[in-house]
N, C-alpha and C positions, 0 to 999 in steps of 0.2 A: 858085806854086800853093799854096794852104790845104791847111795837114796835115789830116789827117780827126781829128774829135773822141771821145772815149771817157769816157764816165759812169761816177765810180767813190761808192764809199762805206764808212762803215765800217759791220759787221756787225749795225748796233743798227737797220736800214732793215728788217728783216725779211721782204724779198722773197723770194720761192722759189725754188729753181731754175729752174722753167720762166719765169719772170717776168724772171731773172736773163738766159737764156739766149737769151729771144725779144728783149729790149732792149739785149744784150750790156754789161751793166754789171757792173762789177769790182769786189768786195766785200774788204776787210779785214777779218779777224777780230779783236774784242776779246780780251783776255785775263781769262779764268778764275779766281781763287784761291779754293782751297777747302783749308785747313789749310796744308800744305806742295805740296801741289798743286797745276800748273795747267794752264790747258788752253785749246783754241781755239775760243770760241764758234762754235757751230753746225756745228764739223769735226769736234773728237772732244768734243764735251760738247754735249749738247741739252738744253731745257727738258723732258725726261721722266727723263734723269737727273739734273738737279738735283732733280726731287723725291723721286725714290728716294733719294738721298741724304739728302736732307732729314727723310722719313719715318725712316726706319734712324738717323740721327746726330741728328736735331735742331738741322741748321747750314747755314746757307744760306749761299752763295757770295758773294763781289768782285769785281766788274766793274773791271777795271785800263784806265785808259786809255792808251793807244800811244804809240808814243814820237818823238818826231820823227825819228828815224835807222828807224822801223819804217816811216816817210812815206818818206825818200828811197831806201828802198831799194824801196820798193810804186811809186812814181811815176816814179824812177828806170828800171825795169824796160821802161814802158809811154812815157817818150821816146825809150829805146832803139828801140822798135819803129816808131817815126815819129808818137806821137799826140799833140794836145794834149787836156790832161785839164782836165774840171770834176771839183770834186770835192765831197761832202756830208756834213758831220758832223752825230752828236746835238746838238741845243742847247749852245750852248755855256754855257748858264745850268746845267748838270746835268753834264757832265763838261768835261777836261780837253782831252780828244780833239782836238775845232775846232782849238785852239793849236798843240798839236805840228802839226798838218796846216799854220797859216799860215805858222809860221814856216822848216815844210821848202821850202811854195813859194816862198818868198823866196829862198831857195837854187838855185832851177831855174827854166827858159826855160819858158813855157808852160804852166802848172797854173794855176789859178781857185779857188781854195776857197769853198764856203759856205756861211756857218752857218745851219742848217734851220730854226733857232729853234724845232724839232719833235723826235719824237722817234717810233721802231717805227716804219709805214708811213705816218706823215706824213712821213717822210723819203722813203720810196720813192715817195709821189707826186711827190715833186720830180723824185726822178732819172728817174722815166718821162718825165715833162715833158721833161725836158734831154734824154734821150734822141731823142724826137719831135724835138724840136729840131733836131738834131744831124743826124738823118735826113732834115732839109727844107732840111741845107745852115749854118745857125745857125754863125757862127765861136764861137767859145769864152768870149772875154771878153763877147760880145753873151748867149750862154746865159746865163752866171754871172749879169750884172745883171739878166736877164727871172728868175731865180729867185728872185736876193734881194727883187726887188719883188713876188713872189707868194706871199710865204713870210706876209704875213698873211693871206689869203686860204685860207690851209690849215685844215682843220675837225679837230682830232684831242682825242679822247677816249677813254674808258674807263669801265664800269661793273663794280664788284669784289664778291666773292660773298661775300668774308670780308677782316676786316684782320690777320688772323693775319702774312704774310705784311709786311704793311708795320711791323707792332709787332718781329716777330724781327728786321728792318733796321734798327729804332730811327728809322721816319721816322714813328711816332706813338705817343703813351701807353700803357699796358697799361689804363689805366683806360679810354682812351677805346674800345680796340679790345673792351673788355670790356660795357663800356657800347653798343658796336653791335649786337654780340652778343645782348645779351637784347634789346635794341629790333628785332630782327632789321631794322635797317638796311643798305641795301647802298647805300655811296657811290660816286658816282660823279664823277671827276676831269678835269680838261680843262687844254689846254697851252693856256698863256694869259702873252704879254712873255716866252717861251722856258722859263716854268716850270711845273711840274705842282702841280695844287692840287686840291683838293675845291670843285666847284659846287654842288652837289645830295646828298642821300642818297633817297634810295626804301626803300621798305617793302613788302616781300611776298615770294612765290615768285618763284626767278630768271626761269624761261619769261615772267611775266607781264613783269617787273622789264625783261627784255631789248624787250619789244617797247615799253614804255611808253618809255624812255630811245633805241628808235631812234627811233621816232617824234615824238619830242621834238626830237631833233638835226634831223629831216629836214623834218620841215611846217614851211611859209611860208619854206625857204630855195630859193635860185637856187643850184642845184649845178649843177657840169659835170657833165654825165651822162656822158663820156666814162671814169673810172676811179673806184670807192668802194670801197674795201678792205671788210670786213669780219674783224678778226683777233680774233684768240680763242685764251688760255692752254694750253687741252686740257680735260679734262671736261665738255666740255660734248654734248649728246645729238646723233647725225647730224642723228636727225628735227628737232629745234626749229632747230638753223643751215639746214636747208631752208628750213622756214617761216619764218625771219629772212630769208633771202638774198631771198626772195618778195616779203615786206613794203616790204624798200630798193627793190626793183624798180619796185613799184606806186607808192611813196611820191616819188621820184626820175625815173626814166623811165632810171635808171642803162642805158647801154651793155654793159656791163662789172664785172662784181660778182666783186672779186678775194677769195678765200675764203685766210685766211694763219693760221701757226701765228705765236704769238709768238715771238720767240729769248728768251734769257735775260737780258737786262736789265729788260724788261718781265715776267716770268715772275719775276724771283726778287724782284722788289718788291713783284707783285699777285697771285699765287699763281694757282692754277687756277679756271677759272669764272670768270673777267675777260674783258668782251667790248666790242670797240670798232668803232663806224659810223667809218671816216675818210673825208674828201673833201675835193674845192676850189669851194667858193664862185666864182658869176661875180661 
């Protein structure tokens, strides 16, 4: 008899608990550094204290990636219980994470790793997938290969209010982030061969800014309407994420319009006012 299967991930999928809870998928926390401190994303450190901190210090956090022995002791855990695990990392193009995770399953009977070649809730639409999966029966190694062949088919972006945030990381110029600034340019980024880069910049107010760049992702594509995230850093207005979640609706015929906070991988790169359409292309 087939062990039953269980969907795990590390903590940079940005699912929520209820999401977590309805799909029963297993989340690993990344680790934290912030000076001498550190901490477990999403358990005791949120994207609303790193920007307190950040306002008050003027220092933004490290995102440490896990360690393989953090792998076989998470997976470890979850053979004892009888299950075979797929499992899903951030791109492996952007941390270290994936690795530790392949080469713990090489160590153990029954784990699947793979690489999302994504990142924030283009990860978690994978693992909904797998999940689905897994609920209709799916063995485990059969999951794993239906994700890695869908992992281009994943649509994941970002539109950024300010690049303050990415110049304090040191992943862009002071000139250049000074130079958006007065063009009051707001670019917008998209994972593309596993890595994040800039496609586009926009120009105006963010309200407008947001609906031109969903609109943009979404007309003349063939989306599943079954799941489209919409996640977003924090600052941003109730009212306007209504009238966005409306716009995916009308523009898609979306089922399901998952509304998510970013965690802090995503949050201490792109700052607050960052807001992203993800989905899977048919």
């Amino acid at each position: 008899m087939s062990k039953p299967v269980i969907i795990t991930a590390d903590s940079t999928c940005d699912l929520s608990p209820e999401l977590l809870a309805r799909y029963q998928i297993r989340t690993l926390p990344l680790t934290i550094l912030l000076g001498e401190d550190s901490y477990r994303d999403g358990v005791d450190f949120t994207p609303d204290d790193l920007y307190a901190r950040y306002h008050a210090e003027g220092i933004l956090p490290k995102t440490a990636a896990l360690s393989m022995q953090n792998f076989l002791d998470f997976f470890g855990q979850l053979i004892q219980q009888g299950y075979e695990i797929v499992h899903l990392d951030i791109s492996a193009e952007l941390s270290g994470t994936f690795n530790a995770a392949r080469l713990a399953a090489q160590e153990l009977e029954g784990v699947y790793v793979v690489d999302s070649r994504m990142l924030s809730t283009g990860v978690g639409l994978l693992c909904i997938e797998g999940a689905e999966c897994a609920a209709r029966g799916m063995a485990a190694a059969e999951i794993a290969e239906h994700l890695r062949a869908l992992t281009d088919k994943v649509d994941t972006s970002f539109v950024l209010d300010t690049l303050e945030f990415m110049w304090k990381g040191g992943r862009c110029s002071g000139v250049a982030a000074l130079g958006a600034n007065l063009l009051h340019l707001k670019p917008a980024l998209e994972m593309k061969d596993g890595k994040l880069g800039v496609y586009k910049k926009y120009r105006g107010q963010m309200k407008s800014v947001y609906r031109q760049y969903i609109t943009e992702r979404l007309q003349g594509k063939h989306v599943r309407p079954g799941h489209i995230f919409l996640t977003e850093s924090g600052d941003i207005d109730p009212a306007i994420l209504e009238e966005l979640e409306t716009l995916i609706r009308d523009l898609s015929g979306a089922r399901e319009i998952h509304h998510t906070r970013a965690g802090c991988t995503v949050s201490s790169h792109c700052g607050p006012g960052t807001l992203g359409v993800l989905f899977i292309n048919e």
